[in-house]
C-alpha positions in Angstrom: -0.2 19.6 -2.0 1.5 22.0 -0.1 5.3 22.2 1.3 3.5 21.9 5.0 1.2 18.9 4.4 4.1 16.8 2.6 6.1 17.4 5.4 3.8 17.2 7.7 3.0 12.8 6.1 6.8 12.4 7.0 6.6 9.1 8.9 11.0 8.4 9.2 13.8 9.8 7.8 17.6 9.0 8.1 21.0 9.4 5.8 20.0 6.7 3.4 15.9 6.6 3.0 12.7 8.4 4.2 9.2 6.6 4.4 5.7 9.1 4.1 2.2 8.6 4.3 1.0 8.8 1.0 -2.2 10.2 1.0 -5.1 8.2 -1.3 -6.2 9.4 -4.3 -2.8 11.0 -6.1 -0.4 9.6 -8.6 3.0 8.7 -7.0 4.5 9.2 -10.3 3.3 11.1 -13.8 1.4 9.3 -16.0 1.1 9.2 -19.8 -1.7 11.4 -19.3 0.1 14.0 -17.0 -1.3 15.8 -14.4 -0.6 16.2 -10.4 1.9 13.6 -8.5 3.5 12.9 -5.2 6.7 13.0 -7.1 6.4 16.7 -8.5 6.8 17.6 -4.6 9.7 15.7 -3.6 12.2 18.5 -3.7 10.4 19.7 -0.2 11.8 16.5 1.1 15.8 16.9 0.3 16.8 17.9 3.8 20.2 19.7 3.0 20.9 16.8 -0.2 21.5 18.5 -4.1 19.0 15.8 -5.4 15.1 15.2 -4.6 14.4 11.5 -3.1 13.3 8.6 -5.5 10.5 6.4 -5.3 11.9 2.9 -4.3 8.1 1.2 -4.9 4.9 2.2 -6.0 1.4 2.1 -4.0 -2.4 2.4 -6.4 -3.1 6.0 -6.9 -6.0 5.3 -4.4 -3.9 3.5 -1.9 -2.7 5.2 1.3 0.3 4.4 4.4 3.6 3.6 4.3 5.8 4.8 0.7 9.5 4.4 0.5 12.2 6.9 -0.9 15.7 6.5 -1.5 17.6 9.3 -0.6 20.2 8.9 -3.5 21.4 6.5 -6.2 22.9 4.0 -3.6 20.2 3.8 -1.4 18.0 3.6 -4.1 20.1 0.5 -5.9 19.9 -1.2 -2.1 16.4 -0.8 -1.7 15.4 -1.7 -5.4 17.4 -5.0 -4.5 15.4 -5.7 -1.1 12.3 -5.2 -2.7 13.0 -7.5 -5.9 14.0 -10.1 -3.5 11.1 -9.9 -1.0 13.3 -9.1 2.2 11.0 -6.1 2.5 7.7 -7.2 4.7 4.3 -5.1 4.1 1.1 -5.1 6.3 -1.7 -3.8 4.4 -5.1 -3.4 6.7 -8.6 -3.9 4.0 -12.3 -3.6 4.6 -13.9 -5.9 2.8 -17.1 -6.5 1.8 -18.6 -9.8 2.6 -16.4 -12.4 5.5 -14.4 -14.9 5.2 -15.4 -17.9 6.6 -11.7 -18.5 7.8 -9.8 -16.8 10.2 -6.8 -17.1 8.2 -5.1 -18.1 5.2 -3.1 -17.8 2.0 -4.0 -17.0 -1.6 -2.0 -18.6 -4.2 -3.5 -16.9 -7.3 -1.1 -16.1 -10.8 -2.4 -12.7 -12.3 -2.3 -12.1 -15.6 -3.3 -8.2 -17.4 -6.8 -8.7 -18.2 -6.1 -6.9 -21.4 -3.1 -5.1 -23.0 -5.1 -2.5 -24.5 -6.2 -1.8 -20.6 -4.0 -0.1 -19.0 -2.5 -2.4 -15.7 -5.6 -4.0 -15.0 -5.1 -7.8 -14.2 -6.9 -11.1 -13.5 -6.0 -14.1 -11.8 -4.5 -16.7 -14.5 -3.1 -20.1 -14.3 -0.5 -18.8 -17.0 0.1 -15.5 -14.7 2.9 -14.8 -13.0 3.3 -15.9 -9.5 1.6 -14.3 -7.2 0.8 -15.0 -2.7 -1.0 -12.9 -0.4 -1.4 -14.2 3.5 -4.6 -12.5 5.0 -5.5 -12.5 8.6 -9.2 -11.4 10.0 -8.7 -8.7 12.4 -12.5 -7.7 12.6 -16.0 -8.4 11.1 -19.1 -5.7 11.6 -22.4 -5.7 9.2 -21.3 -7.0 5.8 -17.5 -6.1 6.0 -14.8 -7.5 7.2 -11.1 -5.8 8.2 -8.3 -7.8 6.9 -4.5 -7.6 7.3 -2.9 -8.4 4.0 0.9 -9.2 3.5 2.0 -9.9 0.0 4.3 -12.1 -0.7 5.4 -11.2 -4.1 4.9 -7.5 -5.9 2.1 -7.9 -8.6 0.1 -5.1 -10.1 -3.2 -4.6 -7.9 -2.4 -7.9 -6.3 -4.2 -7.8 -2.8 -7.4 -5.6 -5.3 -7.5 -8.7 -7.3 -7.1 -11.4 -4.9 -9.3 -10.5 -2.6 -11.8 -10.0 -5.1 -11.0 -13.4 -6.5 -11.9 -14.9 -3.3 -15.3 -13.2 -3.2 -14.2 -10.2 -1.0 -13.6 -6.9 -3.1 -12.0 -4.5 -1.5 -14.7 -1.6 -0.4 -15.1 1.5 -2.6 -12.6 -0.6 -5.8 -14.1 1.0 -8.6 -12.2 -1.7 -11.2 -12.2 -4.8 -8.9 -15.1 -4.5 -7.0 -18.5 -2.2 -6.5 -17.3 1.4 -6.5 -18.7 3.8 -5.3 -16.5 5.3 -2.2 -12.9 6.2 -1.7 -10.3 2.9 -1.6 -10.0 1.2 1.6 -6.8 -0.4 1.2 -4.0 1.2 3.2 -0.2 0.2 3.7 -0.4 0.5 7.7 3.6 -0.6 8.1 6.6 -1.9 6.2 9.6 -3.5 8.0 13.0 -2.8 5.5 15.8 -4.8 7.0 18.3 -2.3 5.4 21.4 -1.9 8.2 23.7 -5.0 8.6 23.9 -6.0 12.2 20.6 -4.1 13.0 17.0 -4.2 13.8 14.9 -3.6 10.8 13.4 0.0 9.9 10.2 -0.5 11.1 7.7 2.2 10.5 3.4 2.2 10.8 1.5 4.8 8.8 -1.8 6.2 10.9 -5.4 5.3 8.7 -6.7 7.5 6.7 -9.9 9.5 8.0 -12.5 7.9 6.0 -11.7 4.4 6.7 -11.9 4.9 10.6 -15.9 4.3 10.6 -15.5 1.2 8.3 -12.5 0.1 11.3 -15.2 1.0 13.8 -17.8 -1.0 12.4 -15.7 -4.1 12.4 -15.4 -4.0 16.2 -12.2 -1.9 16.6 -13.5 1.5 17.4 -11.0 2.3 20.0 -7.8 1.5 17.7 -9.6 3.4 14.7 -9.8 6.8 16.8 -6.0 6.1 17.8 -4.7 5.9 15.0 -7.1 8.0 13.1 -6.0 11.1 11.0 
């Protein structure tokens, strides 16, 4: 990734945080076996500051939209704190395979990692640890469906493994679901109540180019070229 395009996915900035559009299909941070992460190109994002931002969450290598950095140690320690206590609201938009035969709901699933010698893959457990999703249709089309997600607690792959739970895997999940195309899960805003006596930060994050025909399909063409990049 170039200086350019990571400047170029800056969505907000101000004195304490900046939000990007992570791109799908990199890292956000080095794994154990190495290779290429949005993190190694943070220092094009200091803006005048000695340090590079931090990460204050973590979205799926294959997940796109909104990503939130803490410009220093105490924006950091206040983010980490709205995020551990949930003040931080996330919109998610899916494409689906298969419909829902509701219009709304919520899942109330425990996960659980499906195996320790697996990596972070997880399952949904009665002896997991809490985990609630609310899901809204926005859209159906030919076999998918396009869903707004908002978790309501942080798990690993959550809204992968509940949808896929509840016999909608997320299209192209190679772990959770069928495979065979790119990840169409995408953080499309985050709200972050972070000022005192303000409005919170709310920021949207444009869809990614290959899930506009999958948007399309599900009877919202004219939103999918708007917000299209």
């Amino acid at each position: 990734m170039t200086k350019d395009e990571l400047a170029a996915r800056l969505l907000y900035r101000d004195a304490m945080m900046l939000v990007i559009n992570k791109p799908g299909g990199i890292a956000v941070h080095r794994g154990p076996k190495g290779g290429e992460s949005l993190e190694d190109h943070f220092h094009v994002l200091r803006f005048g500051l000695p340090r590079n931002p931090s990460l204050a969450h973590r979205l799926d290598r294959e997940t796109s939209g909104c990503l939130v950095l803490g410009r220093h140690r105490r924006a950091l320690e206040k983010l980490g704190l709205l995020f551990k206590q949930g003040k931080v609201q996330k919109i998610y938009w899916a494409i689906v395979e298969g419909s829902p035969a509701e219009v709304e709901g919520l899942i109330d699933l425990p996960l659980k990692r499906l195996d320790p010698g697996r990596g972070w893959w997880m399952k949904a457990d009665p002896s997991g640890a809490p985990a609630q999703t609310r899901w809204r249709v926005r859209g159906r089309g030919p076999g998918l469906s396009l869903l707004e997600l908002s978790p309501l607690t942080g798990r690993t792959h959550q809204l992968r493994v509940h949808c896929a739970a509840l016999g909608w895997p997320i299209l192209g999940d190679c772990i959770y679901g069928r495979g065979g195309t790119r990840l169409h899960l995408h953080a499309k805003a985050i709200m972050i109540p972070f000022y005192k006596g303000r409005a919170a930060v709310q920021v949207e994050a444009p869809l990614p180019q290959h899930m506009r025909e999958g948007v399309a399909l599900c009877g919202l063409a004219e939103l999918a070229g708007e917000m299209g990049v």
